[in-house]
N, CA, C, O and CB atoms as a CASP TS submission, in Angstrom:
PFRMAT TS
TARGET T0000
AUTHOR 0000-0000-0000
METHOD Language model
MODEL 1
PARENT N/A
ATOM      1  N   UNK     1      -6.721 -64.574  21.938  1.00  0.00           N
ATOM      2  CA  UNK     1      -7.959 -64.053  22.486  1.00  0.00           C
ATOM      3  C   UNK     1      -9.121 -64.617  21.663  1.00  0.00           C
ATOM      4  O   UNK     1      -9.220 -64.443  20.449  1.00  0.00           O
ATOM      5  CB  UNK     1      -7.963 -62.487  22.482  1.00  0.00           C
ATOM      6  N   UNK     2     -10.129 -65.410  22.525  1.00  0.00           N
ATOM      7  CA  UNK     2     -11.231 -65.948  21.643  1.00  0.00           C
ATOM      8  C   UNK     2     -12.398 -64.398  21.195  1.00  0.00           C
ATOM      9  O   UNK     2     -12.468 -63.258  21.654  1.00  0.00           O
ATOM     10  CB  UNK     2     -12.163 -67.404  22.746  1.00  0.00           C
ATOM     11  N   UNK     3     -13.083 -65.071  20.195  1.00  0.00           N
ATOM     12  CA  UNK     3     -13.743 -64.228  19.566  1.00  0.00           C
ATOM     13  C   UNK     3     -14.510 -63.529  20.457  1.00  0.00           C
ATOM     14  O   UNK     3     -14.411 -62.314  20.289  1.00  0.00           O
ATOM     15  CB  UNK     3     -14.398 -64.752  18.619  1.00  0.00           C
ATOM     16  N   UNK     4     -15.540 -63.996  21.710  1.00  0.00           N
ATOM     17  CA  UNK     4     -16.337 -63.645  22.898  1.00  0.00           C
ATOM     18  C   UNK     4     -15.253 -62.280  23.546  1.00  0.00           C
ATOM     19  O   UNK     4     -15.596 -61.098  23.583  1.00  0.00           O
ATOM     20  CB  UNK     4     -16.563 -65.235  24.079  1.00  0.00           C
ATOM     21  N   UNK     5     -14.220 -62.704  23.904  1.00  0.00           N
ATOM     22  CA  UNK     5     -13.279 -61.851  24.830  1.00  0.00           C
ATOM     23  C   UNK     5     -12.987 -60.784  23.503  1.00  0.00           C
ATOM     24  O   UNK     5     -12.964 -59.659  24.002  1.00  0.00           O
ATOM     25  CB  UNK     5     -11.667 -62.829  25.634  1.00  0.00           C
ATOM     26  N   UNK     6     -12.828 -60.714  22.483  1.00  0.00           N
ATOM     27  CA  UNK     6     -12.665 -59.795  21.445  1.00  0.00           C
ATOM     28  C   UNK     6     -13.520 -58.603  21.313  1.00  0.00           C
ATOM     29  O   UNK     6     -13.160 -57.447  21.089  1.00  0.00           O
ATOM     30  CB  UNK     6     -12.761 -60.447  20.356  1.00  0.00           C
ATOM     31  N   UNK     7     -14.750 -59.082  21.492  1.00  0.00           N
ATOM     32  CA  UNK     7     -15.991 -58.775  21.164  1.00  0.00           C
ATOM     33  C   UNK     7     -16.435 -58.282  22.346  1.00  0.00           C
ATOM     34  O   UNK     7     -17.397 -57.529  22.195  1.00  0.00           O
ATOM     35  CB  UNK     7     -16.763 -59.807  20.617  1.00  0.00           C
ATOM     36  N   UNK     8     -16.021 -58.458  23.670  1.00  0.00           N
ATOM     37  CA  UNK     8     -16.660 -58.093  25.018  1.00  0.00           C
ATOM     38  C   UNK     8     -15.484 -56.448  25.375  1.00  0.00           C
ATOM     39  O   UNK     8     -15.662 -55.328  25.855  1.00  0.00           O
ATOM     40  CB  UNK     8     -16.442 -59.833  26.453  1.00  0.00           C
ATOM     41  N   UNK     9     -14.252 -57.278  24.754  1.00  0.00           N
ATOM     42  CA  UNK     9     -13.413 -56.083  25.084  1.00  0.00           C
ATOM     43  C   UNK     9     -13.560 -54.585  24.042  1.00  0.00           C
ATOM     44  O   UNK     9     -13.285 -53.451  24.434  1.00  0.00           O
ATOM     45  CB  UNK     9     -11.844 -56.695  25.000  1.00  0.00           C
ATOM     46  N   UNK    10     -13.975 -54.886  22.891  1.00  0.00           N
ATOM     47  CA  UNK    10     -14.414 -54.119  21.868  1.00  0.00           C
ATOM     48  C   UNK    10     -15.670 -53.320  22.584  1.00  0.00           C
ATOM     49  O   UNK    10     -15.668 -52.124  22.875  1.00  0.00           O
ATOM     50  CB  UNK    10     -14.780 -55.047  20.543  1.00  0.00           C
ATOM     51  N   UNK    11     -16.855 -54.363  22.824  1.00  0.00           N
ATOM     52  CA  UNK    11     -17.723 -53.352  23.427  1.00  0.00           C
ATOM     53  C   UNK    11     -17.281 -52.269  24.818  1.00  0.00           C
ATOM     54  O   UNK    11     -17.830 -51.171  24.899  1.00  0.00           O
ATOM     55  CB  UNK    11     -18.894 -54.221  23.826  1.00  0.00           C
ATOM     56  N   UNK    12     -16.301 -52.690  25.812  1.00  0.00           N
ATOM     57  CA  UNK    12     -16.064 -51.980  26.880  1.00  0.00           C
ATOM     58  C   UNK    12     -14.872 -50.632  25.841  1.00  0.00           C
ATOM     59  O   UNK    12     -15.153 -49.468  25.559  1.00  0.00           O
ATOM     60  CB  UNK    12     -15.306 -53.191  28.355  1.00  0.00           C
ATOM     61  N   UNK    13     -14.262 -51.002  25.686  1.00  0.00           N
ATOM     62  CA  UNK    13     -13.585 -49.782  24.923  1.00  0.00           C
ATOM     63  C   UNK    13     -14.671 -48.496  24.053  1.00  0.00           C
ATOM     64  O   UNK    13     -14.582 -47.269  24.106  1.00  0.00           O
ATOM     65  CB  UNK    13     -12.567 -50.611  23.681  1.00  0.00           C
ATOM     66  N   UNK    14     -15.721 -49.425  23.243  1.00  0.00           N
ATOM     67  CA  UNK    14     -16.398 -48.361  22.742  1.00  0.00           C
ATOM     68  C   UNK    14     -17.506 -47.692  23.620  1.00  0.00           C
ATOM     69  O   UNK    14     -17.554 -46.463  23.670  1.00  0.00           O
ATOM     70  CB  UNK    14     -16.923 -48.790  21.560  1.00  0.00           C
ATOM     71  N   UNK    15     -18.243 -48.328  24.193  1.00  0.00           N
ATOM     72  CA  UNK    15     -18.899 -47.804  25.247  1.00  0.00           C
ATOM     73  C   UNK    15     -18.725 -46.988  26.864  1.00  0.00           C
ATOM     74  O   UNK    15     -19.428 -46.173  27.461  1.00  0.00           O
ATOM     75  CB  UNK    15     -19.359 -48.672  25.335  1.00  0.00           C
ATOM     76  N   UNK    16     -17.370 -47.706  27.196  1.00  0.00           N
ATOM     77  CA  UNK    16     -17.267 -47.624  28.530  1.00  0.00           C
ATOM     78  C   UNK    16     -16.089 -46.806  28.779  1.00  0.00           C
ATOM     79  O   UNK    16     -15.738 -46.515  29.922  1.00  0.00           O
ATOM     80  CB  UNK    16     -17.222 -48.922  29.161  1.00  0.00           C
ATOM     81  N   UNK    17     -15.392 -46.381  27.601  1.00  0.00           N
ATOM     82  CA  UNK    17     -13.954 -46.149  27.220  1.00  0.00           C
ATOM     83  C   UNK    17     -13.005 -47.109  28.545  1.00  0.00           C
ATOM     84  O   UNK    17     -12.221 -46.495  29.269  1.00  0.00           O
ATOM     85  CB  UNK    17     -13.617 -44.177  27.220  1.00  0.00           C
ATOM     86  N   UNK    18     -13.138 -48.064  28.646  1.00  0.00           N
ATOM     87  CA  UNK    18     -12.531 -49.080  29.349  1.00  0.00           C
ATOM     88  C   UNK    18     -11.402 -49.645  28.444  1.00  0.00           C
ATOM     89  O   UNK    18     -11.905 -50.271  27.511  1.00  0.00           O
ATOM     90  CB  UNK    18     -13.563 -50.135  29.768  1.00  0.00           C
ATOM     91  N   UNK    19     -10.090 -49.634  28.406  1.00  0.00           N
ATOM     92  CA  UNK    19      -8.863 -50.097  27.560  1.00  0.00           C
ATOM     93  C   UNK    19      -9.288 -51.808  27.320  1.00  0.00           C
ATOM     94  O   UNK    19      -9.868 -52.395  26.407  1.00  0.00           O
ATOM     95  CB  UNK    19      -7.157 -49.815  28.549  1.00  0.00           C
ATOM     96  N   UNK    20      -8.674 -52.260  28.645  1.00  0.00           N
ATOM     97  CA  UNK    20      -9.146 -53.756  28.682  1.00  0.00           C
ATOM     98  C   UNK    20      -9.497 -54.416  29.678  1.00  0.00           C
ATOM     99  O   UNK    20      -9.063 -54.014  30.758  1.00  0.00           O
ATOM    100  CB  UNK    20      -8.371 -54.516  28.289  1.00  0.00           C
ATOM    101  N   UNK    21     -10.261 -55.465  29.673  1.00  0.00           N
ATOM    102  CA  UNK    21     -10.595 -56.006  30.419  1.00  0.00           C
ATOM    103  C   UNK    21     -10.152 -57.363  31.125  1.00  0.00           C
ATOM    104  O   UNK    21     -10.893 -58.104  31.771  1.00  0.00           O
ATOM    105  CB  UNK    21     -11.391 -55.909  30.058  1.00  0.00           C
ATOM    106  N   UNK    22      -8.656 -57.557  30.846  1.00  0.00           N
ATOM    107  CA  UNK    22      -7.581 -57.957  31.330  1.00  0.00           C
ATOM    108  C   UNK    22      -7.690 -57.580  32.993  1.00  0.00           C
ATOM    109  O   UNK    22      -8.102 -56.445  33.238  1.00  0.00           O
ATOM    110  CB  UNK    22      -6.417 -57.315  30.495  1.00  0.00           C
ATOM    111  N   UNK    23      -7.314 -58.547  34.270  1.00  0.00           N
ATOM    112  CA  UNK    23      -7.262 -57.917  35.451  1.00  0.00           C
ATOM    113  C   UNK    23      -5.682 -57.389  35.519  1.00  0.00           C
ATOM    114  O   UNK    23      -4.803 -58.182  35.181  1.00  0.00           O
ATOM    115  CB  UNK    23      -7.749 -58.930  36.650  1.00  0.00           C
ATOM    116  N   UNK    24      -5.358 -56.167  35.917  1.00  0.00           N
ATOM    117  CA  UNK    24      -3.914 -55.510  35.973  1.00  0.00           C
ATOM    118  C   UNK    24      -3.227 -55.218  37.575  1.00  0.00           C
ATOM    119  O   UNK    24      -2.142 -54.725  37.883  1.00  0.00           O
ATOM    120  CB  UNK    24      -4.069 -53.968  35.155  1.00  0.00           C
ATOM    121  N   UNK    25      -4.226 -55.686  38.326  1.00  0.00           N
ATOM    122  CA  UNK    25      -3.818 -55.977  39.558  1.00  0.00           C
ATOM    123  C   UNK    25      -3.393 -54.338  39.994  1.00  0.00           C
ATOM    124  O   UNK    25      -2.324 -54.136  40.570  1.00  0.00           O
ATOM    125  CB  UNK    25      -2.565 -57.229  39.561  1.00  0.00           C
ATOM    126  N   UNK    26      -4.240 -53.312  39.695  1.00  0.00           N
ATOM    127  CA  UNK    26      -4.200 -52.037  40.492  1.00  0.00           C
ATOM    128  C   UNK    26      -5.973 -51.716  40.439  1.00  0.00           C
ATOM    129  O   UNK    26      -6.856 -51.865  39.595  1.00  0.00           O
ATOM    130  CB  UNK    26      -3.029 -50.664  39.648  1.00  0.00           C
ATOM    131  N   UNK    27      -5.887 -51.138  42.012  1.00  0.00           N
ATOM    132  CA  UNK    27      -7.541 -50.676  41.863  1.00  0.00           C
ATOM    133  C   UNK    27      -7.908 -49.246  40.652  1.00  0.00           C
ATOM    134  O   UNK    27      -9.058 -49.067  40.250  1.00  0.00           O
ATOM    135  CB  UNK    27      -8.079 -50.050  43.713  1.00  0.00           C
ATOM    136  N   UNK    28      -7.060 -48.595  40.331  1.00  0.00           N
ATOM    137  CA  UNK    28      -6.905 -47.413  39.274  1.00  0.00           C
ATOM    138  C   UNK    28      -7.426 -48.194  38.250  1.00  0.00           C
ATOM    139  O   UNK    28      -8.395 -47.902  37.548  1.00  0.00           O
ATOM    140  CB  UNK    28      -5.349 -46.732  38.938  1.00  0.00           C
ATOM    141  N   UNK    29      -6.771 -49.162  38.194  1.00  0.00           N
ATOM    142  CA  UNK    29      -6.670 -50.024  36.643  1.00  0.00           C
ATOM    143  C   UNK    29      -7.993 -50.152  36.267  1.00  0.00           C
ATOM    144  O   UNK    29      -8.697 -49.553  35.455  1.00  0.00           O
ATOM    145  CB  UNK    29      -5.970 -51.661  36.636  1.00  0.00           C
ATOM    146  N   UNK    30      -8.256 -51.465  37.374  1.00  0.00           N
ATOM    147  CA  UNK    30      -9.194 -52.298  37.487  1.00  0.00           C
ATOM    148  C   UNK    30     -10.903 -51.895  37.975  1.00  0.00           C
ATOM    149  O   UNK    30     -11.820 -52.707  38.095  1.00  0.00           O
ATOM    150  CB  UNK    30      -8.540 -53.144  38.337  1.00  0.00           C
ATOM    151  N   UNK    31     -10.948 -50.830  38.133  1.00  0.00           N
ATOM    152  CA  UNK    31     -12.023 -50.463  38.991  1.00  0.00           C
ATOM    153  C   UNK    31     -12.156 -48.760  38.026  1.00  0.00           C
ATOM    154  O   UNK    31     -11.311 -47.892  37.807  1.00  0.00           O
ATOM    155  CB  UNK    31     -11.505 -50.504  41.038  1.00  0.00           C
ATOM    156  N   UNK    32     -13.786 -48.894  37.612  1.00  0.00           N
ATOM    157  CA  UNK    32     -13.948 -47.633  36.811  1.00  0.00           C
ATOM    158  C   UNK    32     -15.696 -47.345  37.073  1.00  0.00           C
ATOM    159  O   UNK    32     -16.701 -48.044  37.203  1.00  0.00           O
ATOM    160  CB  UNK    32     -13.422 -47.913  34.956  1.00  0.00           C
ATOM    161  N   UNK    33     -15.407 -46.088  37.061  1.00  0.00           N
ATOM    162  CA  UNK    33     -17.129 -45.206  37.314  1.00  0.00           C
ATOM    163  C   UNK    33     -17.272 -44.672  35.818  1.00  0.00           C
ATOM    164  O   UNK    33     -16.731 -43.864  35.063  1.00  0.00           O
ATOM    165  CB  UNK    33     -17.182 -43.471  38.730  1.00  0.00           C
ATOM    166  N   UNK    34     -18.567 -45.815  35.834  1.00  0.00           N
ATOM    167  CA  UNK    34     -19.345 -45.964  34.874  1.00  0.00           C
ATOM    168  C   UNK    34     -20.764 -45.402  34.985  1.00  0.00           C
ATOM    169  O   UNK    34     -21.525 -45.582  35.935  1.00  0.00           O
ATOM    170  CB  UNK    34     -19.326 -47.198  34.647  1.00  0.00           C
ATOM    171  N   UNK    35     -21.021 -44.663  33.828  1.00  0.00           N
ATOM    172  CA  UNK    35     -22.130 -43.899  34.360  1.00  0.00           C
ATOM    173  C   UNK    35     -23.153 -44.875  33.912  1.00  0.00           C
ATOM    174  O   UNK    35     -22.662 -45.880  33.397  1.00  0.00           O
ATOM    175  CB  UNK    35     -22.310 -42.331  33.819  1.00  0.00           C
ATOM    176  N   UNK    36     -24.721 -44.835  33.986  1.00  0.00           N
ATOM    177  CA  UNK    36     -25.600 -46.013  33.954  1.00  0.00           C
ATOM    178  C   UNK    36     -25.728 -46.163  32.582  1.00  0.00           C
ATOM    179  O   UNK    36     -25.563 -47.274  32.080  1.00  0.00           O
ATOM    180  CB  UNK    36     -26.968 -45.901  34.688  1.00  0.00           C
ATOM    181  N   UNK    37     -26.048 -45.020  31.790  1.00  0.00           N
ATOM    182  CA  UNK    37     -26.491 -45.023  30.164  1.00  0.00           C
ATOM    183  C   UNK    37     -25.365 -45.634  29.632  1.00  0.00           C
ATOM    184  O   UNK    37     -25.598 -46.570  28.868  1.00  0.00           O
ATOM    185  CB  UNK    37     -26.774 -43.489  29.368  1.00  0.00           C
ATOM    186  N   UNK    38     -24.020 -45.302  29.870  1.00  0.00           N
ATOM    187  CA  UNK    38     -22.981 -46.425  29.207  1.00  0.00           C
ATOM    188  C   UNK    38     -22.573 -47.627  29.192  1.00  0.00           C
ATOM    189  O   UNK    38     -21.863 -48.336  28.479  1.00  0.00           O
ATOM    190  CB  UNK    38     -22.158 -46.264  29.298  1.00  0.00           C
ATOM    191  N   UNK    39     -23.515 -47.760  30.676  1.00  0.00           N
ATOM    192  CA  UNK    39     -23.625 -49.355  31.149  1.00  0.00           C
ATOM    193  C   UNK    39     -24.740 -50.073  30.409  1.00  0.00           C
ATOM    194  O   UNK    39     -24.738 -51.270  30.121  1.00  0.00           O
ATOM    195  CB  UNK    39     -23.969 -49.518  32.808  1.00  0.00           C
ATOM    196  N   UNK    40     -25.832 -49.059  30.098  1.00  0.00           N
ATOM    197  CA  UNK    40     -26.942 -49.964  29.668  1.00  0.00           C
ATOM    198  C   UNK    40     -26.602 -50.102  27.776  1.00  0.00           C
ATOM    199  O   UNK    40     -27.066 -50.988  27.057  1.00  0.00           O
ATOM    200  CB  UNK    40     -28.720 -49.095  30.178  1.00  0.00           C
ATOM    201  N   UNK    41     -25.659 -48.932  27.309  1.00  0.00           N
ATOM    202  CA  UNK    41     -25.434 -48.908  25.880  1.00  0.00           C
ATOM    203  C   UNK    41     -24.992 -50.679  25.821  1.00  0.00           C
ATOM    204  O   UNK    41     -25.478 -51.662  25.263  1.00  0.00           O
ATOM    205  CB  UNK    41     -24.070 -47.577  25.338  1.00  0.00           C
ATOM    206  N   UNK    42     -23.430 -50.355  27.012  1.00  0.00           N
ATOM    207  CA  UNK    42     -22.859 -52.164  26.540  1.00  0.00           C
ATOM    208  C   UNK    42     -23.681 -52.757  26.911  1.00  0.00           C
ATOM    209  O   UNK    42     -23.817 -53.709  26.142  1.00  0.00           O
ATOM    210  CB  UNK    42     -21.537 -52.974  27.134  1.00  0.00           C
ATOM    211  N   UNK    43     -24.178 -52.782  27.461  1.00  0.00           N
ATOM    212  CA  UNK    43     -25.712 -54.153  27.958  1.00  0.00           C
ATOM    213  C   UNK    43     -26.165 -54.835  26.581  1.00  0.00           C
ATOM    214  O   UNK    43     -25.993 -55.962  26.115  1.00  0.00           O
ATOM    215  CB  UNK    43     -27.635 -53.201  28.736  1.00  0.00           C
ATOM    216  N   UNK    44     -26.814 -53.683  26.127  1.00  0.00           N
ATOM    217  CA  UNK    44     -27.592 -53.647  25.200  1.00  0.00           C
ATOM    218  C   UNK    44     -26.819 -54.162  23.891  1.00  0.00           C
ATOM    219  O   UNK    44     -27.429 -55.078  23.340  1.00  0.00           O
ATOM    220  CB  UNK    44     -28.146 -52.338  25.164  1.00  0.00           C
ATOM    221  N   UNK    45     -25.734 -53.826  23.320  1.00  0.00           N
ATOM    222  CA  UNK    45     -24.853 -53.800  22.470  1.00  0.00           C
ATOM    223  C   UNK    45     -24.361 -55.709  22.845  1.00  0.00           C
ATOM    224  O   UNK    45     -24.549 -56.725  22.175  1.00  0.00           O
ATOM    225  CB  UNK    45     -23.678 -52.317  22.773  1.00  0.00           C
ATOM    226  N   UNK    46     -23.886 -55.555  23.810  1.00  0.00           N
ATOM    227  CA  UNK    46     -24.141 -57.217  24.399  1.00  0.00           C
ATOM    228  C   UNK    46     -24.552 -58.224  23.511  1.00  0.00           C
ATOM    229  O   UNK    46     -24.158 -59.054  22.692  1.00  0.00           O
ATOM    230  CB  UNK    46     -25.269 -57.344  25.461  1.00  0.00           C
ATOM    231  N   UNK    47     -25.863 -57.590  24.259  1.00  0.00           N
ATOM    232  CA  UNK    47     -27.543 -58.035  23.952  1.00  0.00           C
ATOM    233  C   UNK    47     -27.789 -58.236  22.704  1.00  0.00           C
ATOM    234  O   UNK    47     -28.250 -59.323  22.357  1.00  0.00           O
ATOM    235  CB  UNK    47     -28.651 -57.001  24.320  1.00  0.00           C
ATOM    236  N   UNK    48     -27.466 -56.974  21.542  1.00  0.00           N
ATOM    237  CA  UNK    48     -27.778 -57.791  20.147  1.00  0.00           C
ATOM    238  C   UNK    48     -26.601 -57.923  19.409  1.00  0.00           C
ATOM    239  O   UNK    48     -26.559 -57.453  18.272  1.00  0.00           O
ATOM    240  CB  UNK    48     -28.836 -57.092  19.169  1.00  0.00           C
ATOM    241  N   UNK    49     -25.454 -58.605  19.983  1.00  0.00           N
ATOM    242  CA  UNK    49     -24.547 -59.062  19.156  1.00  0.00           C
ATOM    243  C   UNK    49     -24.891 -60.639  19.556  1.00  0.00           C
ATOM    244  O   UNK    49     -24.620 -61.509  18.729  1.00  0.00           O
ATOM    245  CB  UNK    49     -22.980 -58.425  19.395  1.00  0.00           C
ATOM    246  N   UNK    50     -25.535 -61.027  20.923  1.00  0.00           N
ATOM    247  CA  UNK    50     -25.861 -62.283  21.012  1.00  0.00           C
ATOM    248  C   UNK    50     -27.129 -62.726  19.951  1.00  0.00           C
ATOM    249  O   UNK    50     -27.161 -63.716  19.221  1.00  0.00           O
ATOM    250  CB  UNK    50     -26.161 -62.490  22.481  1.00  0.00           C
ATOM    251  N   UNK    51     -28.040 -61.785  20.092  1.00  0.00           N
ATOM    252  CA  UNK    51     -29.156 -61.862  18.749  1.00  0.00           C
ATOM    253  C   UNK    51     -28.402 -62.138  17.703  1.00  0.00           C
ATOM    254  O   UNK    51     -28.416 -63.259  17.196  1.00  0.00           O
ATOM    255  CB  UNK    51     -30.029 -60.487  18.339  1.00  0.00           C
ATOM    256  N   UNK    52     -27.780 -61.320  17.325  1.00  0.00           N
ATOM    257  CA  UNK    52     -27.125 -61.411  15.931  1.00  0.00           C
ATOM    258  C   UNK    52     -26.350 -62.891  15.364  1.00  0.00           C
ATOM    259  O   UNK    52     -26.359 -63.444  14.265  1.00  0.00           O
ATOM    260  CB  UNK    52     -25.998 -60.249  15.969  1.00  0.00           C
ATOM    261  N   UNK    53     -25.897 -63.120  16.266  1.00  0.00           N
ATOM    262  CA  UNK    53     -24.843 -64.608  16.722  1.00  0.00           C
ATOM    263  C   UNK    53     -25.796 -65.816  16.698  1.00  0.00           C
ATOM    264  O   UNK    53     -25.559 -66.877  16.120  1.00  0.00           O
ATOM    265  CB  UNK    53     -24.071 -64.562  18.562  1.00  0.00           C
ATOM    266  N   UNK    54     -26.993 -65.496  17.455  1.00  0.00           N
ATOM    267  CA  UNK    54     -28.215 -66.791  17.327  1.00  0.00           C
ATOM    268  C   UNK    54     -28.614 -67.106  15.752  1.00  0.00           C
ATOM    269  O   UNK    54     -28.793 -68.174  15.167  1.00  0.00           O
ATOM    270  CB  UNK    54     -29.859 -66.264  18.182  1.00  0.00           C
ATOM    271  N   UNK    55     -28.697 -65.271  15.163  1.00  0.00           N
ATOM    272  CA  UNK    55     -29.743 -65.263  13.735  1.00  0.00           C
ATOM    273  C   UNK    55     -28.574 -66.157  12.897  1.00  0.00           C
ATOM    274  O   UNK    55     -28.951 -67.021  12.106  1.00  0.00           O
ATOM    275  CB  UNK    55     -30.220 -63.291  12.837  1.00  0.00           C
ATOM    276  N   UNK    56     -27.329 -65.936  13.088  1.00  0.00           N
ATOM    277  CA  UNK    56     -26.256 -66.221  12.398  1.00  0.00           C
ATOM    278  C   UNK    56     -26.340 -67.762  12.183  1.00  0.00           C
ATOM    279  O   UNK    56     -26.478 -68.243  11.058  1.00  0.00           O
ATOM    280  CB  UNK    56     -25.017 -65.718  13.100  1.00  0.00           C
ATOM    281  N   UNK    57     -26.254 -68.479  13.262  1.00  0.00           N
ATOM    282  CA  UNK    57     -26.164 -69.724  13.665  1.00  0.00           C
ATOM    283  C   UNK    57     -27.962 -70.425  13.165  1.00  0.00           C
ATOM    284  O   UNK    57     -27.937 -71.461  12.500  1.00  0.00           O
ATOM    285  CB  UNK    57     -25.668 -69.655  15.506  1.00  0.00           C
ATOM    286  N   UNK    58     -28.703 -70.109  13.348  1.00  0.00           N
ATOM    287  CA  UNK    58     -29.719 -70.425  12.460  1.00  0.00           C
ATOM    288  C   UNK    58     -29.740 -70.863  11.312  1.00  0.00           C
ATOM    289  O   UNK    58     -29.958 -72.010  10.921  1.00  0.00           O
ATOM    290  CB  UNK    58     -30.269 -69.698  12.321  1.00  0.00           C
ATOM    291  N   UNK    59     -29.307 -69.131  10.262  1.00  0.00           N
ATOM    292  CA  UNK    59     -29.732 -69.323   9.109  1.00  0.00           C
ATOM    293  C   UNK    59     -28.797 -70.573   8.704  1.00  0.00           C
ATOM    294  O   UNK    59     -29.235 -71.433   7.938  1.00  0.00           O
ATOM    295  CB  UNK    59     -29.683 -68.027   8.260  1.00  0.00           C
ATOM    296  N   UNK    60     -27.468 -70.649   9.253  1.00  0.00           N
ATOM    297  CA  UNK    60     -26.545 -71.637   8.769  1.00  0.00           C
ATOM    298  C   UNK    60     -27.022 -72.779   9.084  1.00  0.00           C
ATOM    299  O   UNK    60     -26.519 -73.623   8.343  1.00  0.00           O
ATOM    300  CB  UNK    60     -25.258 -71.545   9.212  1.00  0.00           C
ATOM    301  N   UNK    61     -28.018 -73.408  10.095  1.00  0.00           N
ATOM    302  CA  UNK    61     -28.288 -74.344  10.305  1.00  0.00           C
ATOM    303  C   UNK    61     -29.690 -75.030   9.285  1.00  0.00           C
ATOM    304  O   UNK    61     -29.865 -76.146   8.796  1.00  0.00           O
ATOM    305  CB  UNK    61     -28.323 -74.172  11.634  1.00  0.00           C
ATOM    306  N   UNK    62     -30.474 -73.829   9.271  1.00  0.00           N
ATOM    307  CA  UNK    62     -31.410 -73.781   7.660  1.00  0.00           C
ATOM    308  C   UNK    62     -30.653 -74.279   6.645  1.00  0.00           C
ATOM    309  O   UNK    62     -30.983 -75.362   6.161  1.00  0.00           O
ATOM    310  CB  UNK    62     -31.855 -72.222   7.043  1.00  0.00           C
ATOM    311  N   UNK    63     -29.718 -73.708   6.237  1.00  0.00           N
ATOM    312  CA  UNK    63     -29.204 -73.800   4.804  1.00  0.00           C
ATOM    313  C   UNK    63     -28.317 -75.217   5.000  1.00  0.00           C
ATOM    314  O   UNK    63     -27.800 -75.670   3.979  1.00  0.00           O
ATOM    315  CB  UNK    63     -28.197 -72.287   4.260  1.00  0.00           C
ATOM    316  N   UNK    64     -28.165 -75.765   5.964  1.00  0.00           N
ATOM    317  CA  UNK    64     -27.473 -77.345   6.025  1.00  0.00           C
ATOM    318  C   UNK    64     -28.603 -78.421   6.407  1.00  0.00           C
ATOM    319  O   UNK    64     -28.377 -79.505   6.945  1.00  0.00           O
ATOM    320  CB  UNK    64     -26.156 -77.467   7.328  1.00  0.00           C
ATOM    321  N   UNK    65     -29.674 -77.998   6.088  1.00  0.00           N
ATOM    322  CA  UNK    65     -31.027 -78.965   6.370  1.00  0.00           C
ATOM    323  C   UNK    65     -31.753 -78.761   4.758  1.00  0.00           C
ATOM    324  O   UNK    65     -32.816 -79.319   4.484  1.00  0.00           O
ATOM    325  CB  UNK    65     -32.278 -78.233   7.972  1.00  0.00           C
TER
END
């Protein structure tokens, strides 16, 4: 499992209480009511782990210049 799918499935488990995000080929499985605020938490949570990932990739690119 790449780091992205680690990190996407981490956020749906903590936010969404979603197990995984693997398709399991049942609509039970696969299909979940999500209320909006838990949708917008992972959004958001998303959102600044990609920030975080840019600042990351920066400073490393600073410090090799």
């Amino acid at each position: 499992m790449s780091k992205l799918e680690q990190l996407l499935t981490q956020i749906a488990q903590n936010k969404l209480g979603i197990e995984t995000l693997e398709t399991r080929r049942s609509d039970s499985l696969d299909f979940h009511d999500v209320a909006v605020w838990c949708l917008r938490d992972a959004l958001e949570a998303a959102f600044n782990a990609g920030l975080e990932q840019g600042r990351n990739a920066n400073l490393s690119d600073k410090a090799n210049t």
